[in-house]
N, C-alpha and C positions, 0 to 999 in steps of 0.2 A: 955527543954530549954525554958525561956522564950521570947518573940520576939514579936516584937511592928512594925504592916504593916502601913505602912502611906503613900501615894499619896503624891507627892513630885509639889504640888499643893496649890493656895492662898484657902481661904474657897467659896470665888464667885465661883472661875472656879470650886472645887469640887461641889459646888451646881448646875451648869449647866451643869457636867459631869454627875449626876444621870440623870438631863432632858434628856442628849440625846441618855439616855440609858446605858453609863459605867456600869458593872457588879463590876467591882473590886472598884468603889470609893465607892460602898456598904459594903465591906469585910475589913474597915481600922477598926484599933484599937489595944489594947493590949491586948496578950494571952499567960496568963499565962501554966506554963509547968503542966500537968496533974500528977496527984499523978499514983503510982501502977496501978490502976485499972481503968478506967475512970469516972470518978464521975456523968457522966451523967446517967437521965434513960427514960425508962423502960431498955434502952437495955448496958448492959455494957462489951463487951468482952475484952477480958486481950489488954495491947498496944505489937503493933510486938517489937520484939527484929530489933535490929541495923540492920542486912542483911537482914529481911524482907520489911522495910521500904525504902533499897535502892536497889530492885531489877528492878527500873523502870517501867514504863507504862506496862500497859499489865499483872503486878504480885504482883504489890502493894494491903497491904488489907485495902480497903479506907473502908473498910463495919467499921472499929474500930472508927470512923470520924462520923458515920450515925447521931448520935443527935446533933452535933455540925450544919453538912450541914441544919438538918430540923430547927435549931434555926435560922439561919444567915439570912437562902433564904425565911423562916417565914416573921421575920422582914422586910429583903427589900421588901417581897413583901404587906405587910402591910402599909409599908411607902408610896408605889406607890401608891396601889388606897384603901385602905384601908377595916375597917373590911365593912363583908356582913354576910348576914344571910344565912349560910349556914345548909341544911338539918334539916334545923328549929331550928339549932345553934350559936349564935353570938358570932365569933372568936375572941380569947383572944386579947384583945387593950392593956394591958401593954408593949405593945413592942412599941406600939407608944409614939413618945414624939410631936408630930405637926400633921399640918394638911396635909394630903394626898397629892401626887404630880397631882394624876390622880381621884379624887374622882368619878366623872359620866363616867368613860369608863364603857363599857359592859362588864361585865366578862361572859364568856360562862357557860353552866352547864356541858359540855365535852369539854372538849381538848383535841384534837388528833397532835401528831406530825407528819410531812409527809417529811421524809428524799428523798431529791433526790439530784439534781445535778452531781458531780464528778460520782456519784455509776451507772448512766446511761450511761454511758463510758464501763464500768464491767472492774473488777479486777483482780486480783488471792486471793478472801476474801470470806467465806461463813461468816461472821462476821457482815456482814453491807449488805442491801437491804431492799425492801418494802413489810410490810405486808400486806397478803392476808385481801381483804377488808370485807369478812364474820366473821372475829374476829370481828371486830368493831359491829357489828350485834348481836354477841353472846354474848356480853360483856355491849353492852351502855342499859341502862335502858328506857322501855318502853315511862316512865313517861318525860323524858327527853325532854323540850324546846328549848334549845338551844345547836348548836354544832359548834365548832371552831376547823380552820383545823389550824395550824401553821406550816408555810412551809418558804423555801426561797423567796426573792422576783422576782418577775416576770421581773425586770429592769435588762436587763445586768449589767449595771454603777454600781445596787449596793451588785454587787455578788463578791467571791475571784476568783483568774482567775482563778484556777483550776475548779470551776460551772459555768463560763463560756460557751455559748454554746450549752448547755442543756435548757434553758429558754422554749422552745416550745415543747420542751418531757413534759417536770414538769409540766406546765399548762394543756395538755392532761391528763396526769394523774390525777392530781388533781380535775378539772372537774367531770373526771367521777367518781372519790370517792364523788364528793358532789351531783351528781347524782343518785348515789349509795344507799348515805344517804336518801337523799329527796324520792326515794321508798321505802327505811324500816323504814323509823320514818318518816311517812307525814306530822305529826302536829308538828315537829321540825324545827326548821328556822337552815339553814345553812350556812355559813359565812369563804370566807379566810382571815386570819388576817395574810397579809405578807407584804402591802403596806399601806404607811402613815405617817406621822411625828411621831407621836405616839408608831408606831409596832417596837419599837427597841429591842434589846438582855434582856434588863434589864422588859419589857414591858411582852418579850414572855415567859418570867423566874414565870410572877407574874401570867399568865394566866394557868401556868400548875400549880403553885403552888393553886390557889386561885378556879380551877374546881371543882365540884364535884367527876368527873372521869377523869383520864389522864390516854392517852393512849402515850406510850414512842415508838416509834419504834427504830434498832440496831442504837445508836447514842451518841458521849459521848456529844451531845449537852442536850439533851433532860432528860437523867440519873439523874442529881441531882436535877435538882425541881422535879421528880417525886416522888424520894424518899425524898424529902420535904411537899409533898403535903398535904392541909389538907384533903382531898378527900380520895377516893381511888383511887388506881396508879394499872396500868397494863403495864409490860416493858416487851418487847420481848424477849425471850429466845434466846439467840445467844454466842457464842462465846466472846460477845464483853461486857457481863453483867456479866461476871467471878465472881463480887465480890458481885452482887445483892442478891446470893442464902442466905447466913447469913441472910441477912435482912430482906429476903420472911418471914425466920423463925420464926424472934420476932416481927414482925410488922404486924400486922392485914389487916392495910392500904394499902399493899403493896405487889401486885402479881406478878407472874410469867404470860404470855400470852405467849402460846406455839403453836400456828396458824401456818400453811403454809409462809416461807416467799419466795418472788422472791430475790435471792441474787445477789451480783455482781458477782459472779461467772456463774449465772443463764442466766446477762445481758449481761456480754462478750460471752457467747454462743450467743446469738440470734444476737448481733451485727457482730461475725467471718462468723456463717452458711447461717445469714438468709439476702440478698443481697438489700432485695426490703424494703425499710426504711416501706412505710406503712401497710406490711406484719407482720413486725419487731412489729409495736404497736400494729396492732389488734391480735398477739399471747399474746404479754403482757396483752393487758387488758383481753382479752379474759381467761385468765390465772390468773390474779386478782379479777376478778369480779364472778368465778365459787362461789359453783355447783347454785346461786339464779337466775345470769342473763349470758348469753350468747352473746359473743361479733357476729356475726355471715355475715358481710359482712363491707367491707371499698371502697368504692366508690371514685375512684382514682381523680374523675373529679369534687365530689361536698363536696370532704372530708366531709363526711357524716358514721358517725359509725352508724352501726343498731345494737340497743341492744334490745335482749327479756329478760325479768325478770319476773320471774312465770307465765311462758306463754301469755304473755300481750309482744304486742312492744313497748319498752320505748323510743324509737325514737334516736334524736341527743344528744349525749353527752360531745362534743368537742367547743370550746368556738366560734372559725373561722376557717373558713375554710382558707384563711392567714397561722393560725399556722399549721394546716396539709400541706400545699406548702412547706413552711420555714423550717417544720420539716423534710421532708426529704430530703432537701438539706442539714440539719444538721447533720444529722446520716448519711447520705452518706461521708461526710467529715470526719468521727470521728472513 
């Protein structure tokens, strides 16, 4: 069928809707209905028949869509901040017709996604949770300058209520994955990109796209700019990548990362069992951050984590001691 998407919008407000980040005023235009087979390449699998297509979330095979996704989420994110010299190659400009929206943002040489919120509640999901932070280690390359964590933001105001709450868990963690980083890549700068006029949906789409390496954790946020990237893309093996294994197949760019995860299943155990909120994180981290560093004592009175990382003490991890107070009045509540 052919079908023509268009934003029911004047052209000013669509041009202010890309600035503030819109995803879908990227995606308008006309598309035409695909013959037989799909005409796109390298990778072209047959289209599902009719009850494949409408078996909903969770069983659709989007993998038949994959060169479409890496064309669209290409382009917008070339529109944003445009081409870079990537790996000593400069990214195809035909998809541009103007000048960049965001031309002097930073683009990182890694993008990592750091899913939290809602999942720090824990579920009944081994689908969704956070990877153990030594994949990133095994994975990110030596040579590597720059690294970008993209996560929620830190502002309650500007969270969905259901990640409401969580604010001072996801900070702690986050933390200590950039402190994590900053002892296995020392000559790399590390950087959260969750706050800022700039850090919108359409912003974080171009940073996983436009990385050298992206790392995707369980998330259908994070999933298609990976499998758009020009990079190479590493996406967690979970329950919740069903349709990524096709793509591992024919795409070079495009791996599987099969690490340890902490799942929400993981999380709702510690939050049921474990009573004493700052017990609750130093299992987590201690449990994220193995077998390099050792979470090894939480000091209730100066919220102070002591972490050893290859026999060396790596000191404080956590941003204020504030967030350790707050946080466990938070997880006590939750």
């Amino acid at each position: 069928v052919d079908y023509t998407f268009q934003c029911m919008q004047s052209a000013e407000a669509l041009e202010q809707a890309k600035r503030q980040g819109s995803i879908l005023s990227w995606l308008q235009g006309y598309y035409a209905a695909p013959s037989n087979r799909n005409t796109f390449s390298p990778y072209t699998p047959p289209l599902p028949t009719l009850n494949e297509a409408a078996r909903g979330m969770g069983r659709i095979p989007l993998y038949y869509m994959s060169e479409a996704i890496r064309f669209d989420l290409r382009n917008m994110a070339l529109q944003m901040v445009g081409p870079r010299n990537h790996n000593g190659r400069i990214l195809n400009t035909t998809m541009m017709d103007n000048t960049p929206l965001y031309p002097n943002v930073d683009i990182d040489d890694v993008a990592i996604h750091f899913r939290c919120g809602d999942i720090m509640r824990g579920f009944n999901s081994d689908a969704y949770g956070i990877v153990a932070f030594d994949s990133y280690r095994r994975y990110i390359s030596p040579s590597t300058k720059t690294i970008g964590i993209v996560t929620a933001s830190f502002q309650e105001s500007s969270l969905r209520s259901r990640d409401q709450g969580t604010t001072h868990v996801c900070h702690v963690l986050v933390n200590a994955l950039v402190e994590y980083l900053h002892y296995s890549f020392p000559y790399a700068t590390v950087t959260i990109r969750n706050d800022g006029p700039d850090e919108t949906l359409a912003m974080a789409f171009a940073r996983f796209v436009m990385a050298n390496q992206t790392f995707c954790s369980p998330s259908t946020f994070s999933i298609f700019p990976a499998i758009a990237s020009f990079g190479t893309s590493y996406i967690q093996q979970s329950n919740l990548t069903y349709f990524v294994a096709p793509i591992v197949q024919h795409y070079h760019d495009v791996k599987y990362m099969d690490g340890p995860l902490l799942s929400a299943i993981d999380m709702f155990y510690y939050n049921y069992h474990v009573s004493n909120a700052l017990v609750r994180i130093t299992l987590m981290l201690d449990w994220l951050m193995q077998p390099l560093c050792h979470v090894q004592h939480l000091n209730a009175t100066t919220a102070e984590t002591i972490v050893t990382c290859g026999g060396k003490t790596n000191g404080t991890i956590v941003a204020r001691a504030s967030d350790m107070i707050r946080l466990g009045s938070t997880l006590r509540n939750t």
